[in-house]
N, C-alpha and C positions, 0 to 999 in steps of 0.2 A: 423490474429494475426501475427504477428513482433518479434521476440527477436533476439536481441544481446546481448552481452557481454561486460563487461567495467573490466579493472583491476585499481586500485588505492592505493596506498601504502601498496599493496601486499592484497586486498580486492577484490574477487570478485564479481561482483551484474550483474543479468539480467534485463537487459529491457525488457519491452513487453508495446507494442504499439499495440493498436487495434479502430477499427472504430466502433467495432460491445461491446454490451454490454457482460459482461465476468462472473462478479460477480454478480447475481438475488438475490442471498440467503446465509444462512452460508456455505450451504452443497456446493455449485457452487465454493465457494469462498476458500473454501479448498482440492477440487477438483483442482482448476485455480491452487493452489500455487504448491500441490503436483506434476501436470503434470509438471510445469515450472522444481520446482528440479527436479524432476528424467529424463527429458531431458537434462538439464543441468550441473545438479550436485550442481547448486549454489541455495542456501537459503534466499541469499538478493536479495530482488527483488522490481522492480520501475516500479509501472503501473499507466498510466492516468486515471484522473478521470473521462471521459468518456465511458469509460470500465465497470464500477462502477454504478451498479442501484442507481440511486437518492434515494431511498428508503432507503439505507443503511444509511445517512447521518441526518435520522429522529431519533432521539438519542431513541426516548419513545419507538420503538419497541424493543431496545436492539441488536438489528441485529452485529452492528458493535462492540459492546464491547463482543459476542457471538465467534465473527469470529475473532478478534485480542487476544482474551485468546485461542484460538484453535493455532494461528498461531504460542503464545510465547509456548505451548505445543509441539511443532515442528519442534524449533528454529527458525522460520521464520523471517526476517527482513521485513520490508515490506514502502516502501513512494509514497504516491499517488498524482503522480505531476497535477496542474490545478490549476486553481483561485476557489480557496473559500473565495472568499469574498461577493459573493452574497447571504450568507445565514445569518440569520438576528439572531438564534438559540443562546440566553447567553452558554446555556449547549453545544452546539455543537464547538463555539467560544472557551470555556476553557479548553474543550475536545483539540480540536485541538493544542491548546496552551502548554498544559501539556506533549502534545504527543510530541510533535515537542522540546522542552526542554528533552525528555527521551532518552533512546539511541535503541528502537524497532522501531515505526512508526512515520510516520512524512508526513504531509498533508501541502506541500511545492507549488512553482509557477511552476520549473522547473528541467529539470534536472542536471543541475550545482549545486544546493543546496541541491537535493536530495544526490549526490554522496558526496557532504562534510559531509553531517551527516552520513554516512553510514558508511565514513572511518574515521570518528574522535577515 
């Protein structure tokens, strides 16, 4: 695992980049976020979606609307950069859709558009 730090009109966000899977479960996934802040101090945070058990992205276990109500419990900012466009899901589709229009999570291509939405 990888973090740095970015500033952008006075917004701090970490990155974290990893090869190895990070988030299994809600419990992993707010475990991940906690360690990141109290390493860092910062709350917005941008992690690949290789990181990210597949599983979380099956909307009918609830997994990921479990773990993003935990994170807005925490202030957490959270956008998980990758191609989602390989998943074929209506609900997951307008999930992502509504997300990425909001101002918490945001399920983007990259990190250039992660960090706009972050510091809008």
């Amino acid at each position: 695992m990888k973090i740095y730090n970015i500033n952008k009109n006075n917004e701090d966000i970490s990155v974290v980049e990893s090869e190895d899977i990070l988030i299994n479960d809600v419990g992993s996934g707010l475990d991940f976020a906690m360690e990141v802040s109290n390493m860092t101090g910062i709350n917005n945070i941008i992690l690949n979606k290789e990181a990210v058990n597949d599983v979380f992205f099956d909307l009918k276990n609830r997994m990921l609307g479990e773990l993003l109500q935990k994170y807005i419990n925490y202030n957490i900012k959270i956008a998980f950069i990758g191609d989602f466009s390989g998943y074929d899901s209506k609900a997951l589709n307008d999930f992502i859709y509504e997300s990425n229009n909001g101002r918490d999570f945001f399920f983007v291509e990259d990190i250039d558009i992660a960090v706009e939405k972050m510091t809008k």
